[in-house]
N, C-alpha and C positions, 0 to 999 in steps of 0.2 A: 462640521460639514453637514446639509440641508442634505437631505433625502434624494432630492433632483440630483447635485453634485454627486453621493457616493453612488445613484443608478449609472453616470457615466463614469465613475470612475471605475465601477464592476465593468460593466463593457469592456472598456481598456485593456481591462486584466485579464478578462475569459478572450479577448483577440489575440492578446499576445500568446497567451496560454497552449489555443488552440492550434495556433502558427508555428510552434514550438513541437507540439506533438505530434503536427500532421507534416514535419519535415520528412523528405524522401530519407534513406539507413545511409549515412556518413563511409567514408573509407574508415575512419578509428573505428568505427559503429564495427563493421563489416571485420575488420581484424581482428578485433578482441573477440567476436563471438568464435573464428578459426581461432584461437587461442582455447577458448573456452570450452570448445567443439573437443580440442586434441587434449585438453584434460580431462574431458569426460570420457574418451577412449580410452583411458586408463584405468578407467572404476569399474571392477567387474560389475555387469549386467545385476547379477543378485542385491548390490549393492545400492544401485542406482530404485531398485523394486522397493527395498529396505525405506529410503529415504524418501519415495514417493509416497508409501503405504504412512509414513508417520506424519508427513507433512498433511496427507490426507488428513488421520485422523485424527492430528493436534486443530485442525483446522475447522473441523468439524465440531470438535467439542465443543468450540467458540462459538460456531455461527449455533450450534443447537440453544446453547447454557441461557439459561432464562436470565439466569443474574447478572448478564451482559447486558442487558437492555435498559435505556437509563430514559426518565422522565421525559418528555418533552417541556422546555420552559413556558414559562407565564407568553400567552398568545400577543400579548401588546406591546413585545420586543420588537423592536423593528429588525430588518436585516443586519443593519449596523450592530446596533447593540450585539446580534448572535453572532456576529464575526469578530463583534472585541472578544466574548467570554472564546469562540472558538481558537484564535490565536494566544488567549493566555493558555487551553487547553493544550496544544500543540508546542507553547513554550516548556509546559508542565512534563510533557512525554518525554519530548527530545530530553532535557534532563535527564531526566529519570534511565533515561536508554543509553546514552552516554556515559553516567556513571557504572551502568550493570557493564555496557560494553568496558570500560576500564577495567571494571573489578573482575570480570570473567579472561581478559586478554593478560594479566597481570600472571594469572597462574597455569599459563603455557596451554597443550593442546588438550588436557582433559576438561579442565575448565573453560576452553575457548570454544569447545565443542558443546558443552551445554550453556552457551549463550545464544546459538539456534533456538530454541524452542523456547528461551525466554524473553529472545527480541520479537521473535513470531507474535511471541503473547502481549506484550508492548505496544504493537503495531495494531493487532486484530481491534484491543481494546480502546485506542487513539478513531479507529473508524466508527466503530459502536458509540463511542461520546458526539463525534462531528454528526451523525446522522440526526442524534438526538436536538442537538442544538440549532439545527437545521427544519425541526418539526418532522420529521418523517417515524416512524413508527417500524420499529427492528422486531418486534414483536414477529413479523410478517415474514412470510420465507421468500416473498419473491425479493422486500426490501435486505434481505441477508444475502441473496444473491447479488443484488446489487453492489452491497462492500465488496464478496470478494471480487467484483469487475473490477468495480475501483482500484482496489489491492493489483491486480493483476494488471492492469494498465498501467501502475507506477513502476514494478518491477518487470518491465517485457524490455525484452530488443525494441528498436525503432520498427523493424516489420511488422513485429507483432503487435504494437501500439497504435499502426495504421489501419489495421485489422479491427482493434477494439473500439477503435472513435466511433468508429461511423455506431456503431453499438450502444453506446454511451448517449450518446444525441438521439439515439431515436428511442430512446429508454421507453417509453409510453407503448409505440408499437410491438417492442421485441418482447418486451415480458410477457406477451399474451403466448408467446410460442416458446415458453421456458421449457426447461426439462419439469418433470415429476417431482423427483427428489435428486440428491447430491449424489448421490450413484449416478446418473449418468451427467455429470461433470467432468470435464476433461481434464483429469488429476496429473497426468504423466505430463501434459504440454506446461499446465500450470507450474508444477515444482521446477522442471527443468528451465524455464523460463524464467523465476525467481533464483533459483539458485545461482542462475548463470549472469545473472544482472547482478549481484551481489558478491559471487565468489572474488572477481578481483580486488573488493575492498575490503575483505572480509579474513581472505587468508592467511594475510600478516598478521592478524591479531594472533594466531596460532604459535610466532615466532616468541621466544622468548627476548624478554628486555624491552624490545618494539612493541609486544603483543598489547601493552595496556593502553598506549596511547593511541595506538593504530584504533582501536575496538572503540576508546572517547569518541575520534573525531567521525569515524563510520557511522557508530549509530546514530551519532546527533542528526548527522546531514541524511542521513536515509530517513529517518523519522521526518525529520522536517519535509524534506520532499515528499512523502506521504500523506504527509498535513496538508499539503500545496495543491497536491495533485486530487486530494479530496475533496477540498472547498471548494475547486474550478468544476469538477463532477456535478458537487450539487447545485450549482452556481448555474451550471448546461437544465439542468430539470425546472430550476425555478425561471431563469430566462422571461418563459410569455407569461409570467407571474409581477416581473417587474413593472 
């Protein structure tokens, strides 16, 4: 495929993409979050602080840790080329998360429950590669801000995902009016919002017998959808580029 063909064939992608995320929140949409809603009714407050504060701070480690930040390639890649190596990347994770999600779903709810913070880690790392391979520079705290939009627009509700487009698109304007630092980050909408995208696919991996297939086919498809949802991100920046 000539470079003219894969320009319109990106297009294509980033419409449908964009048609996809800026759909009005569905009845199933709307139901499951009241599901989701009356299960978190259930989890003492303390609990709910617990899991904010760590997702906080696992989160943070990441976007600080220098050893997260990977090269940018040789500049006379064309786009093409950086979306083959980026899709082998993204075929590489999903693996990789898949297996952790078996191996952790396999040994019931203590090990189902630390595969939280090792898919988190999975995922963080899968963004920090796609940025690279994309030429942008994580080194930068506004471009670490950026992932976690990313991150947080693949794991939202549909409301919340109409909320972040417009965000996303206008990437250039908004960073000028970021916060400071990740302290005033909005931790609490974040976690719950991930969490809550996540807990229906995620809970049976806690069952036993179930728990290891359930945790395979979870993580794969959530990773991949975070790969997806990634590329169309930077795919929106580079746009008047093409």
């Amino acid at each position: 495929m000539n470079a003219e063909n894969y320009k319109h064939y990106l297009e294509a992608e980033l419409s449908l993409w964009l048609f996809e995320v800026k759909r009005p929140p569905g009845l199933f949409g709307r139901l499951t979050h009241g599901v989701q809603g009356k299960i978190n009714s259930w989890i003492p407050e303390k609990v709910h602080q617990a899991i904010s504060v760590a997702i906080e701070n696992m989160v943070k480690a990441v976007l600080l840790g220098s050893s997260w930040v990977k090269p940018s390639p040789d500049a006379s890649l064309s786009l093409m080329e950086r979306e083959i190596k980026i899709l082998e990347r993204i075929k590489w994770y999903t693996n990789t998360a898949s297996a952790e999600g078996a191996l952790t779903g396999a040994g019931g709810i203590l090990l189902g429950l630390a595969d939280f913070p090792a898919f988190l880690t999975i995922k963080m790392k899968l963004l920090f590669d796609i940025a690279a391979w994309y030429g942008f520079d994580a080194k930068s705290y506004r471009e670490r801000l950026f992932l976690l939009y990313v991150f947080q627009l693949s794991f939202s509700s549909q409301q919340r995902r109409n909320e972040l487009i417009g965000l996303i698109e206008n990437w250039e304007d908004y960073k000028e009016s970021l916060p400071k630092d990740y302290s005033e980050f909005d931790w609490k909408t974040f976690q719950l919002e991930y969490r809550d995208y996540i807990d229906l696919a995620k809970l049976a991996q806690l069952v036993p017998i179930i728990g290891a297939p359930v945790g395979a086919i979870a993580n794969y498809k959530l990773t991949k959808h975070l790969g997806r949802y990634a590329m169309n991100c930077y795919r929106l920046r580079l746009a008047s580029k093409m």
